[in-house]
N, CA, C and O atoms as CSV, one atom per row, in Angstrom:
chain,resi,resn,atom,element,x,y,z
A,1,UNK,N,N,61.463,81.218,91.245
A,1,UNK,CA,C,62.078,81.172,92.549
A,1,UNK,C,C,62.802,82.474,92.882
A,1,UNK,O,O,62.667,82.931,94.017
A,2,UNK,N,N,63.469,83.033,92.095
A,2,UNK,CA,C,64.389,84.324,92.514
A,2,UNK,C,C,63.686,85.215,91.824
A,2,UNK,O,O,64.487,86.138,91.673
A,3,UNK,N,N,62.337,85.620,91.130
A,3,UNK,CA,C,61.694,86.368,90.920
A,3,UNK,C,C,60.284,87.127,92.331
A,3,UNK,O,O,59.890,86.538,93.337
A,4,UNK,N,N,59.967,88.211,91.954
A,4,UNK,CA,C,59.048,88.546,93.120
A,4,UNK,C,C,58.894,88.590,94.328
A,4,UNK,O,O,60.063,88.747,94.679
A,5,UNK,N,N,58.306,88.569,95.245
A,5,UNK,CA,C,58.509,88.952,96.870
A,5,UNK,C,C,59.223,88.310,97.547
A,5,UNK,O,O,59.765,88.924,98.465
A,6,UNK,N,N,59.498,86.986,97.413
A,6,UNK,CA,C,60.389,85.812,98.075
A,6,UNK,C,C,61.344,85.778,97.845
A,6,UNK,O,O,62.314,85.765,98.602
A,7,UNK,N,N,61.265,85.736,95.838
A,7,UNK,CA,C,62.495,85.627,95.488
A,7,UNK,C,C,63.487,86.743,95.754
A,7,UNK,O,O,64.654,86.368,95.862
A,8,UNK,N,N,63.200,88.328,95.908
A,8,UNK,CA,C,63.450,89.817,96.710
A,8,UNK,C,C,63.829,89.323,98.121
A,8,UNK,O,O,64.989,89.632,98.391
A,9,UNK,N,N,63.534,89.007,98.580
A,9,UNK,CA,C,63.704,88.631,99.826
A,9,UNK,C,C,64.940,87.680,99.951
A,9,UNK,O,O,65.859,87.985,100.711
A,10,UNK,N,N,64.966,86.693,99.318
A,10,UNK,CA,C,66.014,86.139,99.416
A,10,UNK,C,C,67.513,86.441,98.365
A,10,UNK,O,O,68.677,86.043,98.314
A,11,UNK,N,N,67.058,86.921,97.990
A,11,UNK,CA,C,68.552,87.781,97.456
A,11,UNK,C,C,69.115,88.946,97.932
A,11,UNK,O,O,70.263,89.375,97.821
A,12,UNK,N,N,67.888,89.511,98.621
A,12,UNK,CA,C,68.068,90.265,100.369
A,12,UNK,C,C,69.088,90.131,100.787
A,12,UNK,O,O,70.053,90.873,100.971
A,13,UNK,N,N,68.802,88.791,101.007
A,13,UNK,CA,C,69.222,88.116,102.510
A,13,UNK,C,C,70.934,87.259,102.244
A,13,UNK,O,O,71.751,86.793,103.038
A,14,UNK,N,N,70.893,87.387,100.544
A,14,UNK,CA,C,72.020,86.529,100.319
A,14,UNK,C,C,73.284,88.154,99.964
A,14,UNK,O,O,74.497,88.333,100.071
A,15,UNK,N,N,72.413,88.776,99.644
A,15,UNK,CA,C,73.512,90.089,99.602
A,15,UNK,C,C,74.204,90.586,101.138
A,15,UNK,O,O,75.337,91.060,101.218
A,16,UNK,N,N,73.228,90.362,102.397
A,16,UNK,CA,C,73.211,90.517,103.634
A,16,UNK,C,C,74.674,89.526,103.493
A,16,UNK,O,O,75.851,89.835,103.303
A,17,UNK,N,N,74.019,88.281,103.674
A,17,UNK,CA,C,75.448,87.232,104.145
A,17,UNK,C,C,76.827,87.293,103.920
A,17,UNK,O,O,77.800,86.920,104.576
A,18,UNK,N,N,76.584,88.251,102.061
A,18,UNK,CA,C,78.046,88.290,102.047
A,18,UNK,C,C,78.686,89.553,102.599
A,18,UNK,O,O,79.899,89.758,102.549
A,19,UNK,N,N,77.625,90.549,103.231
A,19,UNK,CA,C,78.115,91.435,103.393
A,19,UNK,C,C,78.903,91.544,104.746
A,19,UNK,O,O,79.924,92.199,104.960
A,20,UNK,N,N,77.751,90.258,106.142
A,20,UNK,CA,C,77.957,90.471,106.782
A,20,UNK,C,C,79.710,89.255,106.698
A,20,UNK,O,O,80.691,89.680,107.308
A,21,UNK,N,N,79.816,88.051,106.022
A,21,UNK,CA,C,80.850,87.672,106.190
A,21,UNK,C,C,82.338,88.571,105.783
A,21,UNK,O,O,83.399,88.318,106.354
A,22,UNK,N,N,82.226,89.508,104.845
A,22,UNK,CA,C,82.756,90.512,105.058
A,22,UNK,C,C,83.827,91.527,105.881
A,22,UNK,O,O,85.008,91.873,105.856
A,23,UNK,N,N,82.524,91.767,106.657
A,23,UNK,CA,C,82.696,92.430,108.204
A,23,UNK,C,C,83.180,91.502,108.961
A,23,UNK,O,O,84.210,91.903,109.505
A,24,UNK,N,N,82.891,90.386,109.259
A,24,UNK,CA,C,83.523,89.626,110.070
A,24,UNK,C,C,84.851,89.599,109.978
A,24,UNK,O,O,85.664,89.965,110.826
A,25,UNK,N,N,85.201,88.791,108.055
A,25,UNK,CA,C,86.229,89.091,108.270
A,25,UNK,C,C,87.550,89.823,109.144
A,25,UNK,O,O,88.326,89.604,110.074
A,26,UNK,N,N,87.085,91.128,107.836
A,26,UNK,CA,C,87.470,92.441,108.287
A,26,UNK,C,C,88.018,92.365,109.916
A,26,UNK,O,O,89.185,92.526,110.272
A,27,UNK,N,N,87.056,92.126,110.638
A,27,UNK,CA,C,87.205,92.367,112.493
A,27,UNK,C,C,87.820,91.917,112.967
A,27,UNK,O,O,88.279,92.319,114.036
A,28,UNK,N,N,88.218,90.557,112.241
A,28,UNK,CA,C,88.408,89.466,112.823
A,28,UNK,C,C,90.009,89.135,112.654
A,28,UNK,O,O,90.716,88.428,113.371
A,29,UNK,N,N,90.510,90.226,110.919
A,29,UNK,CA,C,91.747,90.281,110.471
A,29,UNK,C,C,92.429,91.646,111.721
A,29,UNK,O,O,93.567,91.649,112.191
A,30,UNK,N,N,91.723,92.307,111.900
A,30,UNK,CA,C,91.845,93.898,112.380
A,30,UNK,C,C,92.377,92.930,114.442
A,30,UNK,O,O,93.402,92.985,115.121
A,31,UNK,N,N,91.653,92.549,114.551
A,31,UNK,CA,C,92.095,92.002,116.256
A,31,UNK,C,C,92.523,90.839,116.426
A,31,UNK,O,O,92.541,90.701,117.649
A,32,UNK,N,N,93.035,89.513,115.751
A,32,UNK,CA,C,93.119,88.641,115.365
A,32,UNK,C,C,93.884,87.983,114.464
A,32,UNK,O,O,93.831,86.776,114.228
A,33,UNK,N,N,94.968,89.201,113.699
A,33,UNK,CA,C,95.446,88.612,112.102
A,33,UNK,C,C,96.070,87.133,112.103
A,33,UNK,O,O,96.545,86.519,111.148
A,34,UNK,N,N,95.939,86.740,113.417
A,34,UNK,CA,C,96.967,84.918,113.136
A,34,UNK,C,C,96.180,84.352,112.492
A,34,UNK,O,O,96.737,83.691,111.616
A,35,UNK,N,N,95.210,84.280,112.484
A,35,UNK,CA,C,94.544,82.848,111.846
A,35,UNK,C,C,94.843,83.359,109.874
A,35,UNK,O,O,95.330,82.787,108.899
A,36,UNK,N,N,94.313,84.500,110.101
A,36,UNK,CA,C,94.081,84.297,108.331
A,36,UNK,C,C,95.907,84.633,107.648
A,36,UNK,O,O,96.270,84.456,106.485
A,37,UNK,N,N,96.734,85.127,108.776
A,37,UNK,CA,C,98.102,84.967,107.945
A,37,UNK,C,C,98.382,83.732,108.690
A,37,UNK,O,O,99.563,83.593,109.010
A,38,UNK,N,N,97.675,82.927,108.994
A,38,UNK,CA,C,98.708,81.618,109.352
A,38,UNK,C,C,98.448,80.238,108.191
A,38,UNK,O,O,98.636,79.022,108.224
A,39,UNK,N,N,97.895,81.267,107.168
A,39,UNK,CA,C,97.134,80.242,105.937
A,39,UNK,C,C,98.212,80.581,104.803
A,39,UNK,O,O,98.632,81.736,104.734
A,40,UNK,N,N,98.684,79.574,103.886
A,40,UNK,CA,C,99.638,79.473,103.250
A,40,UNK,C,C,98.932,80.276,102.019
A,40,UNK,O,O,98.781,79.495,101.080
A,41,UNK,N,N,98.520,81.400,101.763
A,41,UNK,CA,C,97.946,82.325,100.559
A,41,UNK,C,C,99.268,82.080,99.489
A,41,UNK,O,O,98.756,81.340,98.649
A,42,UNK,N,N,100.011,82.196,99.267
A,42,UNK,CA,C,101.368,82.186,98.737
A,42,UNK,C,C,101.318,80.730,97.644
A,42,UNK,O,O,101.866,80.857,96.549
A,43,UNK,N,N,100.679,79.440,97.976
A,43,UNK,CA,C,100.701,78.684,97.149
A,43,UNK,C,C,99.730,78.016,96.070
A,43,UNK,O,O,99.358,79.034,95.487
A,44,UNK,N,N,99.194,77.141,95.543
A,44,UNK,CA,C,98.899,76.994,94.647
A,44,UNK,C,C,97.071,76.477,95.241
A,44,UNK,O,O,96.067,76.651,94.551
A,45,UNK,N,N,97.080,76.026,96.247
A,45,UNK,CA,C,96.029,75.851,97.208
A,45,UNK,C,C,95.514,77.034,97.543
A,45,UNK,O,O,94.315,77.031,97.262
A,46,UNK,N,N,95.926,78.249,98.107
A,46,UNK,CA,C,95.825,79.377,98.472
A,46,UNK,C,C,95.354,80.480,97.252
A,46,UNK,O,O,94.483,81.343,97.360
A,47,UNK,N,N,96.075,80.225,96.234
A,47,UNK,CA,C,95.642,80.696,95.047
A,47,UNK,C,C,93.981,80.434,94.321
A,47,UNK,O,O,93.202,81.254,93.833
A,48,UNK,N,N,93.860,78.864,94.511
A,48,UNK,CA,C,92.929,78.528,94.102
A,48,UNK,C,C,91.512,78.618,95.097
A,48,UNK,O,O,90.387,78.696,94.603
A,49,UNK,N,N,91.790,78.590,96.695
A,49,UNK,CA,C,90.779,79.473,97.455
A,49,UNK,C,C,90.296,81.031,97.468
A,49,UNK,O,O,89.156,81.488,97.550
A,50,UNK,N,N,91.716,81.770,97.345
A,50,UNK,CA,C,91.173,83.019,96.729
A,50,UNK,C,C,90.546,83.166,95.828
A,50,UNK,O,O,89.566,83.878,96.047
A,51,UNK,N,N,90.675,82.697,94.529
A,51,UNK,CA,C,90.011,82.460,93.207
A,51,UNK,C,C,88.295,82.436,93.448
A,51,UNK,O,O,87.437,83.266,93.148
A,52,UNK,N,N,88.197,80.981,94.186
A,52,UNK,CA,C,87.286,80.136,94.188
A,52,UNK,C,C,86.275,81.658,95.206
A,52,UNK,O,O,85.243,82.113,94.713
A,53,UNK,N,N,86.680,82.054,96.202
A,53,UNK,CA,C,86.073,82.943,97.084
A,53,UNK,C,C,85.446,84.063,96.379
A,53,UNK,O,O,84.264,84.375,96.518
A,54,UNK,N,N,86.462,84.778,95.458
A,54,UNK,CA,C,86.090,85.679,94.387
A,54,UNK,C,C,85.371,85.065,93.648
A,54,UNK,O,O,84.361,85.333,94.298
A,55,UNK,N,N,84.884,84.292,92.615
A,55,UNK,CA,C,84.138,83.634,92.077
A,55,UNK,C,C,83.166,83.593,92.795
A,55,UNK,O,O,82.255,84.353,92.463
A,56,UNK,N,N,83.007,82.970,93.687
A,56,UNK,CA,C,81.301,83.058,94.704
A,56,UNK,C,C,81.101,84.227,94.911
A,56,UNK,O,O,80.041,84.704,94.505
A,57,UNK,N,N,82.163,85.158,95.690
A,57,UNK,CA,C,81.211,86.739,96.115
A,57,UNK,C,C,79.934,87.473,94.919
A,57,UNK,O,O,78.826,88.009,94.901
A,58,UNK,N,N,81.259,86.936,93.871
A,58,UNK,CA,C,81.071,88.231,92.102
A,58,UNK,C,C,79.667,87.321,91.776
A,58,UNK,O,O,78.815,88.040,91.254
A,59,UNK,N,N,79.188,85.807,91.972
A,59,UNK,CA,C,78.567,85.572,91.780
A,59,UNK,C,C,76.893,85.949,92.298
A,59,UNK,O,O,75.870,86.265,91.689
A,60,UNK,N,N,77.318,85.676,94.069
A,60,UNK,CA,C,76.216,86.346,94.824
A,60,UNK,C,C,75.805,87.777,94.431
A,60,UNK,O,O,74.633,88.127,94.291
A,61,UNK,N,N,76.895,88.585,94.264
A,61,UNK,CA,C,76.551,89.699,94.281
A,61,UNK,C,C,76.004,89.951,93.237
A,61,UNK,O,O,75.205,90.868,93.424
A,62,UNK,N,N,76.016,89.443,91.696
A,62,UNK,CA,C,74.823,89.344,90.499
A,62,UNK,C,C,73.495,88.949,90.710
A,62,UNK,O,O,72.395,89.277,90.265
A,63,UNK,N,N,73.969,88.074,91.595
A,63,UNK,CA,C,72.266,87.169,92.112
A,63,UNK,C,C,71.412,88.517,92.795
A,63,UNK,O,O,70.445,89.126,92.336
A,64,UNK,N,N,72.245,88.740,94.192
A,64,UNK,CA,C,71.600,90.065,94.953
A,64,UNK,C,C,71.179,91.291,94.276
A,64,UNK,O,O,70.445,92.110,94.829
A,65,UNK,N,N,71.704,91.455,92.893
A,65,UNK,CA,C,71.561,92.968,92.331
A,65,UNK,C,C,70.165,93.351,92.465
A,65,UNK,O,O,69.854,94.271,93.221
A,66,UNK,N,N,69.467,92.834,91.917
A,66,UNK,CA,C,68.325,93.326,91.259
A,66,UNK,C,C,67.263,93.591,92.658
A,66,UNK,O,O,66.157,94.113,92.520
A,67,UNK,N,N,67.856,93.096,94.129
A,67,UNK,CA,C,67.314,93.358,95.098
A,67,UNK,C,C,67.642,94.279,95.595
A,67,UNK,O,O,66.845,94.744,96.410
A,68,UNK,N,N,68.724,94.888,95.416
A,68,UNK,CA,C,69.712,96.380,96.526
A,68,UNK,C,C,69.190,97.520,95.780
A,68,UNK,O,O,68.758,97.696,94.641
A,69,UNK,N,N,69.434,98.431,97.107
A,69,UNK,CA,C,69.317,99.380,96.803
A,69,UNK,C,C,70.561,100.184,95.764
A,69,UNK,O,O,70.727,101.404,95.787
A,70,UNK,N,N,71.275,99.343,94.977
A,70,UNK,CA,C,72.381,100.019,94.124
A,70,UNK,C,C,72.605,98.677,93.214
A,70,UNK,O,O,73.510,97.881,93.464
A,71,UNK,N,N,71.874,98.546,92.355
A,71,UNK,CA,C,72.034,97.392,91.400
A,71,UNK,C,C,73.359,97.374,90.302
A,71,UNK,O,O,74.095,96.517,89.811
A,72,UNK,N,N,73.217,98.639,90.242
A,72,UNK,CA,C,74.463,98.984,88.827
A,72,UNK,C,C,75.944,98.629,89.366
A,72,UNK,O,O,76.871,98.340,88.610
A,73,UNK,N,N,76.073,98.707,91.214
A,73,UNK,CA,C,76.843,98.851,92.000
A,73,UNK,C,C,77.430,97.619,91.846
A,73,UNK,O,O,78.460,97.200,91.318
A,74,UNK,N,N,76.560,97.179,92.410
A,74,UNK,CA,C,76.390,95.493,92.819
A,74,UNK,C,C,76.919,94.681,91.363
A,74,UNK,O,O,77.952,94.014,91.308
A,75,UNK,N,N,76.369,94.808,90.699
A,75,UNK,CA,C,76.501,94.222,89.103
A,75,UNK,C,C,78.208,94.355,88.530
A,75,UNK,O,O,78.938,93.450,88.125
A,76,UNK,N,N,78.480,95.726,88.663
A,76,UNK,CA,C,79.688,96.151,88.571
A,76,UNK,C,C,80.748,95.300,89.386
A,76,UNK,O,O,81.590,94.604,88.818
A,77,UNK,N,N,80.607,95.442,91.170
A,77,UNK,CA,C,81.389,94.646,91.769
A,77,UNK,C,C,81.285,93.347,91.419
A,77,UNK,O,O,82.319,92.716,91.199
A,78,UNK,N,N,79.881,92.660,91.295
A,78,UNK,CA,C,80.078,91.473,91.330
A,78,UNK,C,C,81.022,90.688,90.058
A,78,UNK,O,O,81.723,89.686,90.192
A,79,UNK,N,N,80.756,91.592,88.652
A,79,UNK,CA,C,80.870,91.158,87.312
A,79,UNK,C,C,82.884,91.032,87.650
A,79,UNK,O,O,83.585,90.079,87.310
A,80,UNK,N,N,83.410,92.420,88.454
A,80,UNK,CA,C,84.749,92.815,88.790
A,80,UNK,C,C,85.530,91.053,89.617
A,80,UNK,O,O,86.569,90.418,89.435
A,81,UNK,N,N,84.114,90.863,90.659
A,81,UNK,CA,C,84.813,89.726,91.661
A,81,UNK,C,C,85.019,88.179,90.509
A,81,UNK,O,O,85.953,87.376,90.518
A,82,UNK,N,N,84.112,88.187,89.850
A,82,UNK,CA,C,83.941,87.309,89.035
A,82,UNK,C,C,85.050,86.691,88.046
A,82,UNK,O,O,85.546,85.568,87.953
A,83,UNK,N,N,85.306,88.421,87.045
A,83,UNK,CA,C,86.231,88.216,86.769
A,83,UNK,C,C,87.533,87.629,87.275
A,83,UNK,O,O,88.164,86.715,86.745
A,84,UNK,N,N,87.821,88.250,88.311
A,84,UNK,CA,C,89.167,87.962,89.072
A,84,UNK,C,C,89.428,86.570,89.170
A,84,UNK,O,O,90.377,85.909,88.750
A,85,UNK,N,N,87.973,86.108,90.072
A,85,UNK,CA,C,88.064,84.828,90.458
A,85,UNK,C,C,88.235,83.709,89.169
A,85,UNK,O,O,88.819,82.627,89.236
A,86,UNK,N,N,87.591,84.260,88.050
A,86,UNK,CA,C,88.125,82.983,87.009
A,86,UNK,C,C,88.863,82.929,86.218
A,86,UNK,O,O,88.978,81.991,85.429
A,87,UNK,N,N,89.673,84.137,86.256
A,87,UNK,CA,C,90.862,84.766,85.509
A,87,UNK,C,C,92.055,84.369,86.709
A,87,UNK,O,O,92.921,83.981,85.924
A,88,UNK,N,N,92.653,84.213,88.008
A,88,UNK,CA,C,93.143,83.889,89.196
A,88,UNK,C,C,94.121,82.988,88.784
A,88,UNK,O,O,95.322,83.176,88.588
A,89,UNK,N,N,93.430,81.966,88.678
A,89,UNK,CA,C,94.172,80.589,88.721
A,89,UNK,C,C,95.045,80.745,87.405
A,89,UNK,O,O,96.220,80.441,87.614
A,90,UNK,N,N,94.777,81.137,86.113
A,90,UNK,CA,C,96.049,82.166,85.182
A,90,UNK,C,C,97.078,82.529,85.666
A,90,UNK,O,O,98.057,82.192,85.002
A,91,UNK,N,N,97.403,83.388,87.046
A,91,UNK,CA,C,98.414,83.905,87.161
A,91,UNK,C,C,99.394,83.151,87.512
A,91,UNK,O,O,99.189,82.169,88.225
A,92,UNK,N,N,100.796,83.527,87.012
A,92,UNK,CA,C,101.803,82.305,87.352
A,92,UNK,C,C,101.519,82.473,89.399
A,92,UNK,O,O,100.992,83.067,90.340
A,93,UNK,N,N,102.464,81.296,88.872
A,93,UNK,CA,C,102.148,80.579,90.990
A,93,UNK,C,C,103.357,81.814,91.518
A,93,UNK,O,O,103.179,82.587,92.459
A,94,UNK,N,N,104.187,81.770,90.931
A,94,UNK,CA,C,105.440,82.692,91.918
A,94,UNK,C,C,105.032,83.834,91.732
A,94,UNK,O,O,105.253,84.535,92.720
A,95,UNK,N,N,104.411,84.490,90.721
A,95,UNK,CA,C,103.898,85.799,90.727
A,95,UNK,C,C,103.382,85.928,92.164
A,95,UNK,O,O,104.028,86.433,93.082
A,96,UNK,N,N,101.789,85.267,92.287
A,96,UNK,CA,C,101.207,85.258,93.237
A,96,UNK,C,C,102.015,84.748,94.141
A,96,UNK,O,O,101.378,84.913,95.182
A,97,UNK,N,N,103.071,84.201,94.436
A,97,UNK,CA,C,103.463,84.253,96.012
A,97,UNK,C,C,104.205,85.293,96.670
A,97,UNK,O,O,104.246,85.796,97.792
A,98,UNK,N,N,104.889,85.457,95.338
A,98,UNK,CA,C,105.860,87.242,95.800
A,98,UNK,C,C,104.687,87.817,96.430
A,98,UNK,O,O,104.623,87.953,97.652
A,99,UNK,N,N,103.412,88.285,95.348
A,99,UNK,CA,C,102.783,89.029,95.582
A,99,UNK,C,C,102.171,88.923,97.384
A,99,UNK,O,O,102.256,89.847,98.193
A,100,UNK,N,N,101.721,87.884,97.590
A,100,UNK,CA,C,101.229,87.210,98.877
A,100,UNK,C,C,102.330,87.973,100.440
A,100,UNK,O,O,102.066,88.591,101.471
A,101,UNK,N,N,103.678,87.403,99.713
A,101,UNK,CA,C,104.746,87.071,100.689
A,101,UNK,C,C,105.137,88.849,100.837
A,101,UNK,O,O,105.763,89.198,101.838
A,102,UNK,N,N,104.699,89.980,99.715
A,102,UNK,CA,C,104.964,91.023,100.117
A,102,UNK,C,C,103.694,91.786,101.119
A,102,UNK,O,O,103.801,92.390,102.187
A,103,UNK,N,N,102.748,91.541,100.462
A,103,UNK,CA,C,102.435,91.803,101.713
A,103,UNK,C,C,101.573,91.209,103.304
A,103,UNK,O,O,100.728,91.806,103.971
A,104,UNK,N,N,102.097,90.040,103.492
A,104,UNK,CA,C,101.434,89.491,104.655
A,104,UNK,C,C,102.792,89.079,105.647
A,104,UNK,O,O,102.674,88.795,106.839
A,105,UNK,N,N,104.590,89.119,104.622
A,105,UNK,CA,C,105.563,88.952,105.295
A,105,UNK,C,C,106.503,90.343,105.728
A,105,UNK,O,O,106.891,90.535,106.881
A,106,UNK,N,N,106.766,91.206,104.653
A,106,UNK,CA,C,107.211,92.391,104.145
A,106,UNK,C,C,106.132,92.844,105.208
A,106,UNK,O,O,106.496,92.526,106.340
A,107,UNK,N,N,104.945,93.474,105.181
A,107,UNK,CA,C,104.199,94.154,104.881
A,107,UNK,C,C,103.207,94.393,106.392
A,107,UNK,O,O,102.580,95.432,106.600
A,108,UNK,N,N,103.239,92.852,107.632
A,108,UNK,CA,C,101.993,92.628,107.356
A,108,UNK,C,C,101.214,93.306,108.011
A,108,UNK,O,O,100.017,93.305,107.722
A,109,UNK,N,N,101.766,94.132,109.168
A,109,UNK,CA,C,100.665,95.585,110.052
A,109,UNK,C,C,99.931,96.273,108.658
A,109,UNK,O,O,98.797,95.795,108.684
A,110,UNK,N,N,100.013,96.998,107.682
A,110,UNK,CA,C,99.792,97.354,106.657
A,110,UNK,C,C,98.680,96.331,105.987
A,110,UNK,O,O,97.601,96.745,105.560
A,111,UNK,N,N,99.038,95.084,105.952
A,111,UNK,CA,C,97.821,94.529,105.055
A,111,UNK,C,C,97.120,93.920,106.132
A,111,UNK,O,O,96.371,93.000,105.802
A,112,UNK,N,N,97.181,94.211,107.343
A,112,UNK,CA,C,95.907,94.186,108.304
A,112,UNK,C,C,95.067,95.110,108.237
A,112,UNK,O,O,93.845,94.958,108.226
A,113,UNK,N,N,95.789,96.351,108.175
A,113,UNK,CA,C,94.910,97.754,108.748
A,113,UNK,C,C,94.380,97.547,107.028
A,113,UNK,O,O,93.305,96.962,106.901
A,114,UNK,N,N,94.881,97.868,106.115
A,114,UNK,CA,C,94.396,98.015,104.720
A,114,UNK,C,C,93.029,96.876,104.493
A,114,UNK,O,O,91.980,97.275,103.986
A,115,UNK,N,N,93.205,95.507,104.918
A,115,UNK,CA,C,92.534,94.523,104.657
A,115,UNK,C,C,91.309,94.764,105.594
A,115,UNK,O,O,90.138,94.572,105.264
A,116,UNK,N,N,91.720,95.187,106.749
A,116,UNK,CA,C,90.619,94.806,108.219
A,116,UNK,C,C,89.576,96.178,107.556
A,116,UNK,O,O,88.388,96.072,107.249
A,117,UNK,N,N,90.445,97.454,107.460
A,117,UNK,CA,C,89.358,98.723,106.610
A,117,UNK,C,C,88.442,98.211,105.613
A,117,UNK,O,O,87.252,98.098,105.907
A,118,UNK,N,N,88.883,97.876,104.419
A,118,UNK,CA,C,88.623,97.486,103.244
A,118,UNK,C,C,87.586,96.793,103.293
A,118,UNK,O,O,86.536,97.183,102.783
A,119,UNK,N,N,87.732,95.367,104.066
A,119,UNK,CA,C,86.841,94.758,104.342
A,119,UNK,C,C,85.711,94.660,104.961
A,119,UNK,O,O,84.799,93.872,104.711
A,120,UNK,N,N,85.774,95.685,106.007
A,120,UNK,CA,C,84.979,95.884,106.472
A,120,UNK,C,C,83.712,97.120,106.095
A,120,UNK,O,O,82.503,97.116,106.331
A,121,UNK,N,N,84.644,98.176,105.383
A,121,UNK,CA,C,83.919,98.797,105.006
A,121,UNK,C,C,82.990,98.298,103.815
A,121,UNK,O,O,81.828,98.683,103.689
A,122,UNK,N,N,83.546,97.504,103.049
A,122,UNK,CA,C,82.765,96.643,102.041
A,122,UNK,C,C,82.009,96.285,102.040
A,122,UNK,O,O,81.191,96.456,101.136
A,123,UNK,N,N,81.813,95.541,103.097
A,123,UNK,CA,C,80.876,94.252,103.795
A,123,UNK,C,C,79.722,95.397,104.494
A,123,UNK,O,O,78.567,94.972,104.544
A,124,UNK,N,N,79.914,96.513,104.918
A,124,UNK,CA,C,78.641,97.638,105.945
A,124,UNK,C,C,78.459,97.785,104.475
A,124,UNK,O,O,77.766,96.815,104.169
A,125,UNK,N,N,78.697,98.449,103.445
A,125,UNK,CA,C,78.014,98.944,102.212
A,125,UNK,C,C,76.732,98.062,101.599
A,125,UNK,O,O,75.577,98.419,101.369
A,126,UNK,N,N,77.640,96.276,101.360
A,126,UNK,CA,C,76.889,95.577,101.063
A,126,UNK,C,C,75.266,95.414,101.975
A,126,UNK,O,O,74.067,95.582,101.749
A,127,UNK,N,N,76.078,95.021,102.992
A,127,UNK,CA,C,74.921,95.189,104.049
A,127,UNK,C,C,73.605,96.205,103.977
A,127,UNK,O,O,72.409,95.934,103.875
A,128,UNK,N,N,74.270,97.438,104.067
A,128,UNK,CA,C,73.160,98.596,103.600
A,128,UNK,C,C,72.444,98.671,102.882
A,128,UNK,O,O,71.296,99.113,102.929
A,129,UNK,N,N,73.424,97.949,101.543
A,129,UNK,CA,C,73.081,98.358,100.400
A,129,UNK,C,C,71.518,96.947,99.923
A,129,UNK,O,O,70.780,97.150,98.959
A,130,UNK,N,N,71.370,95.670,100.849
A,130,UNK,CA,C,71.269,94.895,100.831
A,130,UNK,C,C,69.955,94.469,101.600
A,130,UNK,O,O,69.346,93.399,101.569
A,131,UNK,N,N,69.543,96.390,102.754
A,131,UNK,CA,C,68.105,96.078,102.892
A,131,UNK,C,C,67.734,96.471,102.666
A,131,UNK,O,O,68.158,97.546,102.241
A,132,UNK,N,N,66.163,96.081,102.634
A,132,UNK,CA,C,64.791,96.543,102.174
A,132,UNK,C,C,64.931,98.101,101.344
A,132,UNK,O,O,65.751,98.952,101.688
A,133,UNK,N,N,64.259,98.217,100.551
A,133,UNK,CA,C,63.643,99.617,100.227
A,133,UNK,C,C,62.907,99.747,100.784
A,133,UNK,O,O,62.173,98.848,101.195
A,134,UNK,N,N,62.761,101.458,101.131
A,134,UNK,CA,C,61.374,101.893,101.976
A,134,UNK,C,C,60.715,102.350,101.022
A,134,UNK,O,O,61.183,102.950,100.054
A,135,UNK,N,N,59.446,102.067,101.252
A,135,UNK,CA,C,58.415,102.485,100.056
A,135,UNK,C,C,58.201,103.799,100.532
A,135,UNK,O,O,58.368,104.371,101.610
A,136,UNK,N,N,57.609,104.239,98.945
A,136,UNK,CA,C,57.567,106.124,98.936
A,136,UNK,C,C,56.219,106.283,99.665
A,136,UNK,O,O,55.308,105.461,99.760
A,137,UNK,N,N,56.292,107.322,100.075
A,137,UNK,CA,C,55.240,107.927,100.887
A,137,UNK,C,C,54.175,108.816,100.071
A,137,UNK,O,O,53.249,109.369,100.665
């Protein structure tokens, strides 16, 4: 199933998705930041969605490798998101809420522009990185 032309194709298409949810993000934090700071990141729920989110990206993005045009890339980030995400739920809870509460309360013009960049630029890489090869001439 995830071997050969289809299976290429659809790990394509799954490197695409996360790239383009990404970008959305990103756009969406950049003109928009109420919705995603109006989410309690700071607690133990919030902790365990970040986690859980990292865990899927690091995952897709292993799945997608072997289709992009930057596999070592991909492998690297994904193995990085992976980690995080199942190593996460480890960190004490107040750690992570300071951490949260500095920068989305302290902070939060700063972890818009930082987050809305970041993210977005992430998500165009993936994307890129995520179509087709052109065959050699």
């Amino acid at each position: 199933m995830w071997s050969g032309g289809d299976g290429n194709r659809m790990k394509s298409k799954l490197g695409m998705v996360v790239g383009v949810v990404y970008v959305l993000m990103g756009v969406s934090v950049a003109v928009a930041p109420e919705w995603f700071l109006s989410v309690d990141w700071g607690s133990r729920q919030g902790l365990l969605t970040a986690a859980a989110m990292r865990a899927v990206v690091g995952v897709a993005l292993l799945v997608a490798a072997s289709a992009s045009k930057y596999p070592m890339v991909f492998r690297v980030f994904g193995a990085i998101a992976l980690i995080a995400g199942l190593t996460m739920p480890f960190v004490p809870l107040d750690d992570w809420a300071e951490y949260m509460r500095w920068w989305t309360v302290e902070n939060p013009s700063m972890f818009r522009w930082v987050f809305a960049t970041a993210a977005t630029l992430f998500g165009a890489f993936i994307v890129y990185a995520s179509l087709p090869r052109r065959a050699a001439r």
